[in-house]
C-alpha positions as CSV (number, residue, x, y, z in Angstrom):
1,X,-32.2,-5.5,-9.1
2,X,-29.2,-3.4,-10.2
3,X,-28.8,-1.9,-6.7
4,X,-28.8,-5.3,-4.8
5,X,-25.0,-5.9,-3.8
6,X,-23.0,-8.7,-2.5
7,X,-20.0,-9.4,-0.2
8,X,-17.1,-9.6,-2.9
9,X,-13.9,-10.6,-1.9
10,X,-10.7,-9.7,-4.2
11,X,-7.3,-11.4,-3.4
12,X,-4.3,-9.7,-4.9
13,X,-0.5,-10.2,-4.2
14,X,-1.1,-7.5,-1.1
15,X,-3.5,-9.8,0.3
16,X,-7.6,-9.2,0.0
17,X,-9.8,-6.5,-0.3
18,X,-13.4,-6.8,0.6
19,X,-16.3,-5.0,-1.1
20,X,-19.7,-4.1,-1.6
21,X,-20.7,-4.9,-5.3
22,X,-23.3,-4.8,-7.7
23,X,-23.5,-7.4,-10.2
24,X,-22.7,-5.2,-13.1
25,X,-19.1,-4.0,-11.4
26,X,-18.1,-7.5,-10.3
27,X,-18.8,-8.8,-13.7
28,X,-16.7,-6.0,-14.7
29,X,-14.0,-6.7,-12.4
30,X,-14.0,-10.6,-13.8
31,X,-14.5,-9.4,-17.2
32,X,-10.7,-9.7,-18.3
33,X,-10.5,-13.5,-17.9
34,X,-7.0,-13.0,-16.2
35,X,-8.5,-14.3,-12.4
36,X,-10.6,-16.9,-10.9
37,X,-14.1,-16.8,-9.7
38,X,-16.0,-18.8,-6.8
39,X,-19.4,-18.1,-5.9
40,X,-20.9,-20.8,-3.4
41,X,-18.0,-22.2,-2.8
42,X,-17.7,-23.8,-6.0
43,X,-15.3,-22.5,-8.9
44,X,-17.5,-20.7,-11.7
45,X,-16.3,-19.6,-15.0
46,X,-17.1,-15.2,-14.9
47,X,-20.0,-15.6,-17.8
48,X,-21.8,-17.1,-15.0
49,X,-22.0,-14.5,-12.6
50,X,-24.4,-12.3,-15.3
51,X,-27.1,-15.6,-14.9
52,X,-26.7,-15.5,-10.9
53,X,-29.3,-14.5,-8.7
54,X,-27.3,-11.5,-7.1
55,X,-29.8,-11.8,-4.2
56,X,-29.1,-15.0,-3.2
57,X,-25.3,-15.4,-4.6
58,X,-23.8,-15.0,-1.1
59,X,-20.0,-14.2,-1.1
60,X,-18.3,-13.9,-4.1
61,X,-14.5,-14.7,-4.1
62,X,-12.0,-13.0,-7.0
63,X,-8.2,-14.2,-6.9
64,X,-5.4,-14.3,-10.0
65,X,-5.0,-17.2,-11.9
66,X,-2.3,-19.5,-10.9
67,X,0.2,-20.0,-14.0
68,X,2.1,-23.1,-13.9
69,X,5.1,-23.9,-15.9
């Protein structure tokens, strides 16, 4: 199960990077709490993505949080 790797999409100010990933480097990606995660097309909170099923989580999308104010 570690090697199994999804489509994960990472938006930055530059634009969007796209990458192979394993579920242990995308959680590490997320792990900072400082961006938003979608997996499903629904919004999830990154402490979900170590309960996914990484072989059926489909595209997972990674973009900074908006701060208002």
């Amino acid at each position: 199960m570690e090697n199994i790797t999804t489509k994960v999409e990472i938006a930055d100010h530059t634009g969007h990077t796209t990458a192979l990933l394993t579920q242990r480097e995308t959680i590490d990606l997320v792990s900072d709490n400082e961006r938003w995660v979608f997996a499903g097309g629904q919004m999830i909170e990154p402490e979900e993505l170590a309960e996914a099923d990484w072989s059926t989580v489909g595209t997972v999308r990674v973009m900074p949080r908006i701060v208002f104010g």
